[in-house]
C-alpha positions, 0 to 999 in steps of 0.5 A: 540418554534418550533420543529427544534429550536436548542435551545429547551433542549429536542433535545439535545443528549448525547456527544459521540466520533465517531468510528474511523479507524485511527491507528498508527502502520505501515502495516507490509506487505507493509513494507515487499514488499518494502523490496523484491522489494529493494532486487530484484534490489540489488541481481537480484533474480527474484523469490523474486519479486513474494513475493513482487507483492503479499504483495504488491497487499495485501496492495492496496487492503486491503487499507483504506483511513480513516485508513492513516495518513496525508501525507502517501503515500498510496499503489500506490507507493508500487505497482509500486515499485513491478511491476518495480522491477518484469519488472526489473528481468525479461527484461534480458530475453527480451533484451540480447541475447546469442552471437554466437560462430563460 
């Protein structure tokens, strides 16, 4: 019998379950920057867009593909949401202007 036979009973190895990444529970973070950037939109409080764009740069790079579930959406989403909800807050500043009293 040759070497590389794969039936040949000295090549066979112990069945054994690979290590895997994948974990159920949601990432608290991300959850917490969809959070602030929501509340960002509905109150116009432009400090609490910094905590947002912080969990939410936290969550992209923390990221791991094999880690996420089928289907999830990943971190991408979460960082526009942030970065929008900070151009957001802050565009009044840019835009409106202060009328002239004469």
């Amino acid at each position: 019998m040759s070497n590389d036979d794969p039936r040949d009973a000295s090549l066979e190895s112990k069945f054994v379950l690979p290590n895997t990444w994948y974990r159920d529970d949601a990432d608290s973070l991300s959850t917490s920057g969809v959070f602030f950037s929501g509340l960002v939109m509905v109150t116009r409080n432009r400090y609490l867009a910094w905590p947002g764009v912080l969990f939410a740069l936290n969550s992209a790079i923390n990221q791991h593909t094999l880690r996420a579930k089928e289907g999830s959406g990943g971190a991408l989403g979460n960082l526009t949401l942030s970065f929008m909800a900070l151009l957001a807050s802050y565009i009044p500043f840019v835009t409106v202007t202060a009328a002239k009293i004469s």
